[in-house]
C-alpha positions in Angstrom: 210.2 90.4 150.3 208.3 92.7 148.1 205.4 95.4 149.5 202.7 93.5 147.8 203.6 90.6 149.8 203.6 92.8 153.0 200.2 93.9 152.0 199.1 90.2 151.3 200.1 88.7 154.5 198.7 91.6 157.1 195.2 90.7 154.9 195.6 93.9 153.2 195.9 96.2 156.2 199.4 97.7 155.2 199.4 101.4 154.0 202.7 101.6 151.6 204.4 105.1 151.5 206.8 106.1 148.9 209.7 109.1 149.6 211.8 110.2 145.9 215.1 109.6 145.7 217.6 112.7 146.3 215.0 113.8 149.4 216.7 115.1 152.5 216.0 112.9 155.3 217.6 114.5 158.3 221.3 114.3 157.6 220.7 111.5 155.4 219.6 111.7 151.7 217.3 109.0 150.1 219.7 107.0 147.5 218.7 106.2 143.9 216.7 102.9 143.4 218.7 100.3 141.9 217.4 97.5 138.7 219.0 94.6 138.3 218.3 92.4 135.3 221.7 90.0 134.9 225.0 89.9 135.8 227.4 86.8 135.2 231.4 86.3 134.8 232.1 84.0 132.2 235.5 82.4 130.8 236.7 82.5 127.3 234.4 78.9 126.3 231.7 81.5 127.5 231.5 79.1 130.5 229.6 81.0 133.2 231.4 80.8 136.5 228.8 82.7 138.5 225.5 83.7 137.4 222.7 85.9 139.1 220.1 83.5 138.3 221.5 81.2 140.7 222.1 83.2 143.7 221.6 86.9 143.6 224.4 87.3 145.8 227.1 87.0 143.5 226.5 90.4 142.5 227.3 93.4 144.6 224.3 95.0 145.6 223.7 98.9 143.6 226.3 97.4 141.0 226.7 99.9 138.6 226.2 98.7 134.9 229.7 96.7 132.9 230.3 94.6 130.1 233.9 93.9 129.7 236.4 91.3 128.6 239.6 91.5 131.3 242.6 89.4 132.5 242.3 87.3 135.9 244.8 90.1 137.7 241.9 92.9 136.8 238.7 90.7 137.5 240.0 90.1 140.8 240.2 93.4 141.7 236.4 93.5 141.1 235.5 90.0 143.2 234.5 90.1 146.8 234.6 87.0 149.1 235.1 86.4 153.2 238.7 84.6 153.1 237.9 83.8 156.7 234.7 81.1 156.0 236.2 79.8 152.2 232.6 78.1 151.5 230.2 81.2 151.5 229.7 83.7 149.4 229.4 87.2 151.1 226.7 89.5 151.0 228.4 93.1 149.7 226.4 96.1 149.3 227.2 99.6 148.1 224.7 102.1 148.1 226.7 105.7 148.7 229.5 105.3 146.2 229.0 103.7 142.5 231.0 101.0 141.7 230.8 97.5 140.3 231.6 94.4 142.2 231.0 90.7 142.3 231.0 88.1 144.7 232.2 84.3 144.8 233.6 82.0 147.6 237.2 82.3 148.5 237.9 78.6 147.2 236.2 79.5 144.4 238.4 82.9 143.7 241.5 81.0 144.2 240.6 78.3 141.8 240.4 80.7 138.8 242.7 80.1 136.1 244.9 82.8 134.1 242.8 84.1 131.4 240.0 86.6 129.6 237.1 86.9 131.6 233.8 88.6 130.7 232.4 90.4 133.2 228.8 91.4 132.8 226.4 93.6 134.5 222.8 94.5 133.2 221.6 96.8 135.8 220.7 100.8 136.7 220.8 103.2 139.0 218.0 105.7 138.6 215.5 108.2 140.6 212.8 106.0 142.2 211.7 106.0 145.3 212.1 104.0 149.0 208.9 102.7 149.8 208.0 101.6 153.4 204.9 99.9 154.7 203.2 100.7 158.2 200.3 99.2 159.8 198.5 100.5 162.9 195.7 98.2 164.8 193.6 100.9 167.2 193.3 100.0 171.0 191.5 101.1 174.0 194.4 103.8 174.6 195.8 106.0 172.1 199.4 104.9 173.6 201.8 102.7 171.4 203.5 100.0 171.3 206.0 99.9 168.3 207.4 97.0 166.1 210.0 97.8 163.8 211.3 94.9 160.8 213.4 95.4 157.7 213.0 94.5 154.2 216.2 94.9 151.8 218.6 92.2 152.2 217.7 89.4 149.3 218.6 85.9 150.1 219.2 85.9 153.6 216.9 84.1 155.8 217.6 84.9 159.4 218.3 88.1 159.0 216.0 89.3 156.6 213.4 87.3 156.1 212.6 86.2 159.8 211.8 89.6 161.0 208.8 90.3 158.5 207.6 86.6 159.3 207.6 87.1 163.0 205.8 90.4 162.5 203.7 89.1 160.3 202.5 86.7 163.2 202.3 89.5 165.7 200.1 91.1 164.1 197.3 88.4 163.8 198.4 88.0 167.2 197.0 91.7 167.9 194.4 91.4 166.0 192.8 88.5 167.8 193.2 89.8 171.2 189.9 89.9 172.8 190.8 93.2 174.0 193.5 95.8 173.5 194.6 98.3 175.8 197.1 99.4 173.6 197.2 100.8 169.9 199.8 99.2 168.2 201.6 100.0 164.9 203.8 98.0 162.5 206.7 99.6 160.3 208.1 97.4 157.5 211.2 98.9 156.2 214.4 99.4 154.8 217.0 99.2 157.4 219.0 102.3 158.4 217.8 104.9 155.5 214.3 103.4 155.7 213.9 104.2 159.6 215.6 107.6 159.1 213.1 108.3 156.5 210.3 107.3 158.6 211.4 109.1 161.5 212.0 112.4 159.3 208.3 112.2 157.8 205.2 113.8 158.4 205.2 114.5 162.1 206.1 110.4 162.6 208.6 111.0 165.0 206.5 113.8 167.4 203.7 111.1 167.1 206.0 108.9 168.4 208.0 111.0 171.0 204.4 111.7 172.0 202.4 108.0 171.9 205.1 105.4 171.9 205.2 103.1 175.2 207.3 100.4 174.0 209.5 99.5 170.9 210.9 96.5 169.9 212.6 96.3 166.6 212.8 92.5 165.2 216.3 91.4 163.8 217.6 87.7 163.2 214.3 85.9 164.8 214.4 82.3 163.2 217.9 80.2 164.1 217.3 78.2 167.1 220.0 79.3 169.3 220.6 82.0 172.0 218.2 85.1 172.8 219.6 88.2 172.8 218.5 91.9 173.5 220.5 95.0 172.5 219.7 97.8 174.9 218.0 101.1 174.3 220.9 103.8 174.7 220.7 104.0 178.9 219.2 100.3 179.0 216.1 101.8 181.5 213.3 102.0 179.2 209.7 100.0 180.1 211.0 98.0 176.5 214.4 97.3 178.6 212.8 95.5 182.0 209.8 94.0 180.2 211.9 92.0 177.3 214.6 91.3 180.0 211.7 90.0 182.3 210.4 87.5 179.7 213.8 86.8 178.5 214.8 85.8 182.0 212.2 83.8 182.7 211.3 81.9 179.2 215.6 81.0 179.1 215.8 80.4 182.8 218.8 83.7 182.9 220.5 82.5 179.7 220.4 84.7 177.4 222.8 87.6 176.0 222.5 91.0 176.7 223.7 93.4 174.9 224.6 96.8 175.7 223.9 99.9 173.2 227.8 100.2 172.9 227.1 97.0 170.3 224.4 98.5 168.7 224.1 97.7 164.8 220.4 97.6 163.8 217.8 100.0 163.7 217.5 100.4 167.5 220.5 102.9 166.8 218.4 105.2 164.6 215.5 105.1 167.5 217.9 106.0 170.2 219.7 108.8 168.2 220.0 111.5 170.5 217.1 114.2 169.9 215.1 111.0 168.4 215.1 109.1 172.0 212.1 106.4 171.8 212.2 104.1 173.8 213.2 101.1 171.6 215.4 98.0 171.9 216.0 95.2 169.7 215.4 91.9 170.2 217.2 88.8 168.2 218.0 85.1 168.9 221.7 85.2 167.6 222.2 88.6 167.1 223.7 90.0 164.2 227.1 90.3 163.3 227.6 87.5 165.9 227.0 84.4 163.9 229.2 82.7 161.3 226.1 82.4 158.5 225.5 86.8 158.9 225.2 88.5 155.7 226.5 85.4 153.6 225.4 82.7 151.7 225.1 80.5 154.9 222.3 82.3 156.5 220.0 80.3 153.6 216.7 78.4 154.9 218.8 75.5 156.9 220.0 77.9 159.3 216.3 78.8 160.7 214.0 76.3 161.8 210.1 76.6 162.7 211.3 75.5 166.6 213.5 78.9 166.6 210.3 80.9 164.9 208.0 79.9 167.6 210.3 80.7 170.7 210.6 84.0 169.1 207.1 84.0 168.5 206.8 82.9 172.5 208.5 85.8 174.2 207.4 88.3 171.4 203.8 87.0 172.3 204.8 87.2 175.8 205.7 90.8 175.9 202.7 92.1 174.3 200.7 89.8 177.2 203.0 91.8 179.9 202.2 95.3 178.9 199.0 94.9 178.4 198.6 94.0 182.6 200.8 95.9 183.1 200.0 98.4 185.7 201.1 100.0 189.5 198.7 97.6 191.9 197.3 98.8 195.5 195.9 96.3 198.0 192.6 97.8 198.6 192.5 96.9 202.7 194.6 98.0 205.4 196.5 95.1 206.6 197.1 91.5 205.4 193.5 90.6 203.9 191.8 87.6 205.0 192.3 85.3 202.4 190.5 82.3 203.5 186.9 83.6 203.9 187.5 84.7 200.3 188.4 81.2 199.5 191.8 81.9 198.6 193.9 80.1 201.3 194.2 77.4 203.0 191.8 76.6 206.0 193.7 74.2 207.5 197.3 74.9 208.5 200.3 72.3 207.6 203.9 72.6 207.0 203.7 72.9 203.0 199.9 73.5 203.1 200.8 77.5 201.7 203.3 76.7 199.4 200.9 76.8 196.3 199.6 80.4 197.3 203.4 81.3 197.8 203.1 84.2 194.6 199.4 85.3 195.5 200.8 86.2 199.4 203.9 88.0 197.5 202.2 89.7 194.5 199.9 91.2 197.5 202.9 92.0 200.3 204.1 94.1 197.0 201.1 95.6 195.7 201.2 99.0 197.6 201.0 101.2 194.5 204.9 101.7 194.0 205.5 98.8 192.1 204.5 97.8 188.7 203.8 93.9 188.0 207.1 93.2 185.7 208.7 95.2 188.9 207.0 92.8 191.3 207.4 89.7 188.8 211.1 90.6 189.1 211.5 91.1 192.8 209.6 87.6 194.0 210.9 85.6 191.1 207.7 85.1 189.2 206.7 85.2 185.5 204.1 87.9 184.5 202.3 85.3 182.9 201.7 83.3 185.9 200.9 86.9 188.2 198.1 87.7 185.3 195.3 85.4 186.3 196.1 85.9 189.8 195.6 89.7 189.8 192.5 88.8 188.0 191.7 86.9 190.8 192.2 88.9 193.5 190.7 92.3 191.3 187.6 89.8 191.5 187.8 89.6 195.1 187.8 93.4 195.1 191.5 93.3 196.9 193.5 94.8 194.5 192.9 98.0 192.5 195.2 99.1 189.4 196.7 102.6 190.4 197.5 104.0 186.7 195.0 102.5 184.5 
């Protein structure tokens, strides 16, 4: 996905950045950009066996330029493939040490015949730039909430192409809320070097260390299986409890959690000790733990619009959980009458209080020490459904927020 298409899809609200290549990002230095124009093998007949224009894969990505004619034993020392699935055809990348490579499906490898091959690779590597796109939509507060997506791995689907969309989404999401508590601000990306630069520019990470609430990078959103989280680095951020809340509840407890130990996204970068935001990543399969990651499987069959929208539920749901989120303080001494207030029943029955069940709770837990995802937690309630009841009983004048 291309900048101008970032820019065209937040409705032109995207602010694009662009760092040179050779400058010194932390320990990191920004790579050369890389062109590609062509690259094929083709047999003696000048039969192509693979060709860029029908699936950029089949070229290793920052390919260095060749145009040869070699035997079958010195191709193959230049073809890449994942022996292990035999259909795909992986996705290689090498962006720190020039070379040349191409790619192809094992059964496709082994059913090459003795021979000359030409091997042929239009390309360059040359001093560009990395571009990154970041939008921020103002709220009531100048504290942040932070979402995090990559751009930079062509042809795959789910884990590539899912995290823009889903951002994409959130954003008009943010955008329509009738009111924001929060500021909240959009990175678009290259992963790894493109939050490292980020981080390393122009006072990004103290604004951060400073403003940030919540972070939530978005990695392989669109396949219609499991939820997972990976964990900031200690797992105890506000990010932590309130994806693990909405998680919990939207899956009924199944989901996968993942501990920073299997990091392997950008969430590593944003827990980097001395960078420490508090960020975790969210995913439905999470990478590197499907069959279709980073080859020619994860294609536009493997995500579905079913697996978008849950994604697009509990991301939703999130930004809905910190925004009520708050310490609440019953406001009279004692259990308050409820009934006067009409908000219990006047008549008493076995069953007859069951329905008021998570108002009686939310208020037995309301005495300023406990947040709502802490009290949503501890009587087995969704935020969502403790929302309009705090509304409720803040009309009532019984509750009072404690940390506005």
């Amino acid at each position: 996905m291309k900048f101008s298409v970032v820019l065209r899809l937040t409705g032109g609200g995207a602010e694009i950045f662009s760092v040179p290549s050779g400058t010194k990002v932390f320990d990191w230095t920004v790579p050369k950009e890389w062109r590609i124009t062509e690259a094929y093998i083709e047999d003696e007949n000048h039969t192509r066996i693979i060709d860029t224009a029908k699936n950029n894969l089949h070229v290793m990505g920052y390919s260095l330029p060749v145009d040869e004619w070699v035997d079958l034993e010195e191709l193959k020392k230049h073809i890449y493939t994942q022996p292990d699935q035999p259909d795909v055809i992986p996705y290689v990348t090498s962006y720190y040490k020039e070379r040349f490579g191409f790619c192809m499906s094992q059964k496709q490898k082994d059913s090459l015949k003795p021979g000359k091959y030409h091997m042929f690779i239009d390309s360059e590597l040359f001093d560009g730039v990395l571009n990154y796109a970041e939008i921020v939509i103002p709220g009531e507060s100048d504290r942040e909430i932070f979402f995090s997506t990559y751009i930079c791995h062509p042809s795959m689907a789910n884990n590539e192409c899912s995290g823009p969309a889903l951002a994409v989404e959130l954003l008009t999401y943010v955008k329509n809320l009738k009111a924001r508590r929060y500021t909240y601000r959009f990175i678009f990306i290259p992963e790894t070097i493109g939050s490292i630069t980020y981080l390393s520019q122009g006072g990004n990470l103290a604004h951060l260390k400073e403003k940030m609430t919540a972070g939530f990078n978005l990695s392989c959103v669109g396949d219609n299986k499991n939820y997972s989280i990976v964990e900031s680095r200690y797992g105890n951020t506000l990010a932590d409890s309130v994806l693990k809340n909405v998680l919990h509840f939207h899956t009924g407890g199944n989901y996968s959690c993942y501990s920073f130990l299997q990091r392997g996204s950008d969430e590593r970068q944003y827990n980097a000790p001395g960078i420490d935001l508090p960020v975790v990543c969210f995913c439905r399969s999470k990478f590197g733990e499907f069959p279709e990651y980073h080859t020619s499987a994860d294609n536009m069959s493997f995500v579905s619009p079913e697996g978008f929208q849950g994604s697009y539920d509990v991301m939703t749901k999130v930004i809905n959980a910190l925004e009520a989120n708050r310490k609440y303080k019953v406001k009279v001494l004692g259990e308050p009458q409820l009934g006067r207030r009409g908000l219990y029943p006047t008549t008493s029955q076995k069953g007859s209080y069951d329905g008021i069940r998570a108002l009686t709770n939310l208020i037995a837990y309301s005495d300023g020490n406990n947040d709502l995802i802490d009290i949503s937690n501890r009587i087995g309630v969704p935020v969502d459904t403790l929302i309009p009841i705090c509304e409720t009983l803040r009309d009532n004048n019984l509750l009072e927020a404690v940390n506005e």
